[in-house]
C-alpha positions in Angstrom: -40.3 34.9 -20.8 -39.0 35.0 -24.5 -38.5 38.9 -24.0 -35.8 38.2 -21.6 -34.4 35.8 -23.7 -33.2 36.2 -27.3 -34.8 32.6 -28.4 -35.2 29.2 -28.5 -31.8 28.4 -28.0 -31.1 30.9 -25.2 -34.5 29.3 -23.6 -33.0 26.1 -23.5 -30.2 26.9 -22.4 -31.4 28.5 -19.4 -33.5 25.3 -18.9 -30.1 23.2 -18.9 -28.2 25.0 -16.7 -31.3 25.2 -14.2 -31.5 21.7 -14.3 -27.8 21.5 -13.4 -27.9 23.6 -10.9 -30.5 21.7 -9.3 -28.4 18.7 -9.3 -25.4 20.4 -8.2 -27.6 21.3 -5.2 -28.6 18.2 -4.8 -25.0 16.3 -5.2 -24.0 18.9 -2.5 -25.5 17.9 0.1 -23.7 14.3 -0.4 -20.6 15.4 -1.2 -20.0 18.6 0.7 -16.7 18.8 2.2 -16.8 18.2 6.1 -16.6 14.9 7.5 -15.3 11.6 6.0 -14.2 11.4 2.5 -15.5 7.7 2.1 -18.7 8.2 4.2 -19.3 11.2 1.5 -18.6 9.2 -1.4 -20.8 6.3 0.1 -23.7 8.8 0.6 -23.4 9.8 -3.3 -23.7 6.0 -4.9 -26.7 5.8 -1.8 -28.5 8.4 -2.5 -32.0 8.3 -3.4 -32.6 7.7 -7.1 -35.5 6.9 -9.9 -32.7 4.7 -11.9 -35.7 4.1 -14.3 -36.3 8.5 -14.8 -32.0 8.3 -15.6 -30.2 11.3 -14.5 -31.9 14.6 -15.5 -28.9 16.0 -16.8 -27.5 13.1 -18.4 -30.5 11.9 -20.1 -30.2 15.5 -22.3 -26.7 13.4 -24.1 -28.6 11.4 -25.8 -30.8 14.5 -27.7 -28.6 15.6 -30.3 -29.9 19.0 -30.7 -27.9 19.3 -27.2 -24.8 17.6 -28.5 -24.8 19.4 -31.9 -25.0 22.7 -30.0 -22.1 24.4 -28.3 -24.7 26.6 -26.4 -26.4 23.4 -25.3 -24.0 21.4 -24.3 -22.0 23.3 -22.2 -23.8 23.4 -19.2 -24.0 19.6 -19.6 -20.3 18.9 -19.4 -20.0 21.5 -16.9 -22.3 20.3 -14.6 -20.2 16.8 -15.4 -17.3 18.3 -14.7 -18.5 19.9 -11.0 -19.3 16.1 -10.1 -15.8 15.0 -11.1 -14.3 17.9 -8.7 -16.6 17.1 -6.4 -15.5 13.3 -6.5 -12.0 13.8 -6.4 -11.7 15.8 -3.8 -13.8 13.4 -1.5 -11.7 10.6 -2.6 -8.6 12.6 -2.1 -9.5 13.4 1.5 -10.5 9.7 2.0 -6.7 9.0 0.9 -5.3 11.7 4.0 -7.6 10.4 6.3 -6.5 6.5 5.8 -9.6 5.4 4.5 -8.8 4.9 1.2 -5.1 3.7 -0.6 -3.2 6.8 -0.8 -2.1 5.4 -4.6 -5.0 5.5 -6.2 -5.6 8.1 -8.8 -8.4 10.2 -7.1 -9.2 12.0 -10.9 -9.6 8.6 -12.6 -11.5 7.2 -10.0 -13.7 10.1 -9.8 -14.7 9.6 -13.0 -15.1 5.7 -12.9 -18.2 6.7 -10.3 -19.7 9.1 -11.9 -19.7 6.7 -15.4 -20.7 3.8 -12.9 -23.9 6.0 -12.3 -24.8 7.0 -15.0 -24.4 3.7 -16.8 -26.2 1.8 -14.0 -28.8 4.7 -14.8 -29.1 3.1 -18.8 -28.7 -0.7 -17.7 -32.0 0.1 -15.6 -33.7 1.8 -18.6 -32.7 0.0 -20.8 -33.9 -3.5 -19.1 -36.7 -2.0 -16.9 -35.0 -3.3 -14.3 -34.7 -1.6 -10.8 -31.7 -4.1 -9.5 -29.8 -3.2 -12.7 -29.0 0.0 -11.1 -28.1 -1.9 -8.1 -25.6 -4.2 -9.4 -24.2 -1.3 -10.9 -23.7 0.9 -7.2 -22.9 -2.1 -5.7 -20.1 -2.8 -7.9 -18.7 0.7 -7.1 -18.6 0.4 -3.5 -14.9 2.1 -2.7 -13.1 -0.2 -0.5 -10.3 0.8 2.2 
C-alpha cells in the first residue's frame, strides 16, 4: 500500500478520511433530505450507537498527532462540518414545514446537537455508563 502513498502521514490520512466517509454514509441515511425535518433530526440523536466505542471520528481529537497535523486534521473538521450542513438544513426545513419555531437559529442549533453527541459520547466513557449517553440525547430532544 505504501507505494501508492508517499508515507505515514499520507497513510493516515487516507485512514481518516475513510473513516469519515463511512460516517458520512452512515449520518446519511438519517439525515437525507426527503421527508420531515424533525423526524430526520429525531432519527440522528436515535440512531444506533456504542456510546462506550465514542464516535470514530471524534475519538481521533483527542490524539494530538491529529491535532498537531494540518494533513490530519482536516478530514476531521470536515467530516464535522458535513454534519453541521447536514443538521441545519434538517432543522431549517423543520422551521418551513411548522415543526419547529421558525426563530431559532438553525446553524447554532446544529451545532448544539452534534456537541450534545459527542459529549454524551465522553460522559459515557468517561463514567462507563450506558445511560450517560442517554441523558445526554434525551436532553436534546428538539421540541415544536
Amino acid at each position: 500500500m505504501y507505494h501508492h502513498l508517499s508515507g505515514k502521514a499520507d497513510l493516515a490520512h487516507a485512514a481518516i478520511e475513510r473513516l469519515a466517509e463511512d460516517l458520512d454514509l452512515e449520518l446519511e441515511a438519517a439525515l437525507a433530505p426527503g421527508g420531515p425535518g424533525l423526524d430526520r433530526i429525531l432519527a440522528y440523536l436515535d440512531r444506533a450507537r456504542d456510546p462506550l466505542r465514542g464516535c470514530r471520528v471524534g475519538r481521533l481529537t483527542g490524539d494530538r498527532d491529529v491535532l498537531e497535523s494540518d494533513l490530519l486534521r482536516e478530514p476531521v473538521a470536515a467530516s464535522f462540518a458535513r454534519l453541521d450542513d447536514s443538521l441545519a438544513r434538517a432543522l431549517a426545513e423543520a422551521q418551513e414545514q411548522g415543526e419547529l419555531d421558525g426563530s431559532l437559529d438553525a446553524t447554532a442549533l446544529a451545532a448544539a446537537l452534534a456537541a450534545v453527541v459527542q459529549g454524551g459520547y465522553v460522559l459515557a466513557r468517561a463514567g462507563q455508563d450506558l445511560a450517560a449517553f442517554g441523558r445526554a440525547i434525551d436532553g436534546a430532544r428538539v421540541k415544536t
